[in-house]
C-alpha positions as MATLAB code, in Angstrom:
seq = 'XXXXXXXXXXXXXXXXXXXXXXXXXXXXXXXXXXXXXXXXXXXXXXXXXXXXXXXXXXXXXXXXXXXXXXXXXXXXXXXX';
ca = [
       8.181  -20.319   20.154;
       5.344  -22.933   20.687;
       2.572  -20.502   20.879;
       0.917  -19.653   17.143;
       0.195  -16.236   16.342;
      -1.886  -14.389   13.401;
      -1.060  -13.783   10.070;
      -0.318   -9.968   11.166;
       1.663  -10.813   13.790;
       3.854  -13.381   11.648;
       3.764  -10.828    9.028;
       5.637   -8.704   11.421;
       8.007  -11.838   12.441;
       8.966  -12.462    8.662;
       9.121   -8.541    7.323;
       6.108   -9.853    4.994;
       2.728   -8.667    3.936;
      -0.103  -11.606    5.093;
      -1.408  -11.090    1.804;
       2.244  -12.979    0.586;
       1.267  -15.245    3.111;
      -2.147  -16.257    2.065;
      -0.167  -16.550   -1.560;
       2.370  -19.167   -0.407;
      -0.044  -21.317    1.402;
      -2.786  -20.942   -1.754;
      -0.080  -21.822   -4.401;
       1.390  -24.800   -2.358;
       5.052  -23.215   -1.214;
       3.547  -23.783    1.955;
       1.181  -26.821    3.963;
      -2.286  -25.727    5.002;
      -1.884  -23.964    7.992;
      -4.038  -24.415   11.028;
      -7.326  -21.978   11.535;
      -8.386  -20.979   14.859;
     -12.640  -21.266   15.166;
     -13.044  -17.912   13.410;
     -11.367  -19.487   10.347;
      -8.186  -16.969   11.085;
      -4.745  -18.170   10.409;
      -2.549  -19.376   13.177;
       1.108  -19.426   12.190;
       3.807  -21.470   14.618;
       7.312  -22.122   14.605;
       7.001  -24.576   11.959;
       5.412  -22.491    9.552;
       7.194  -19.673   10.147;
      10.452  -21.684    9.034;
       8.602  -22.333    5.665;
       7.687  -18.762    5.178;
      11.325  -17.254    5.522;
      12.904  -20.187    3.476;
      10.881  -19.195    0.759;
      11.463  -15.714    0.926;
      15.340  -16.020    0.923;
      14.678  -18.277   -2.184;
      12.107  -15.638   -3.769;
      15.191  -13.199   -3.196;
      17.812  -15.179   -5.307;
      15.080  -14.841   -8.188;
      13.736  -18.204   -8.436;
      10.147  -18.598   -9.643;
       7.253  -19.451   -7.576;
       7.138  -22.545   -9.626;
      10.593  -23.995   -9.232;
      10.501  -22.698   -5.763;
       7.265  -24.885   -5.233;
       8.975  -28.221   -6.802;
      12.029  -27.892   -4.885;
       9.463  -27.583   -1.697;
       8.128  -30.862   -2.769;
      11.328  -32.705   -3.694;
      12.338  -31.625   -0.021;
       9.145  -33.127    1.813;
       9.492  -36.483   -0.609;
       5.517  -35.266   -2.063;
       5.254  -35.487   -5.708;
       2.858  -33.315   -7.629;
      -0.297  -34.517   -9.356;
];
């Protein structure tokens, strides 16, 4: 997949509601993603391999904030 598609159309990809998505991405499990001129979300391939990792770790019962920290540990960014 190298096109990017909307945050209802990822939704649909990742058996999510977009509101989860605006969550992850406003609560840092996520990097900003890209907005097309309309200010609309445009999710690609990368992305989309952020969104499900954090759902399969949402599903083992982690928190948001440990999920978050082990997001950062994994992309070598520390928190302020």
């Amino acid at each position: 997949m190298t096109e990017k598609v909307t945050s209802q159309a990822c939704a649909k990809l990742v058996a999510h509601v977009p509101s989860a998505l605006r969550d992850y991405e406003r609560v840092g499990l996520m990097p900003p993603v890209t907005r097309d001129a309309n200010g609309h979300r445009l999710y690609g391939e990368d992305e989309i391999h952020w969104i499900e990792f954090v759902k399969c770790m949402r599903q083992t019962g982690m928190p948001l904030k440990e999920i978050r920290a082990s997001l950062l540990a994994l992309v070598g960014k520390k928190k302020n």
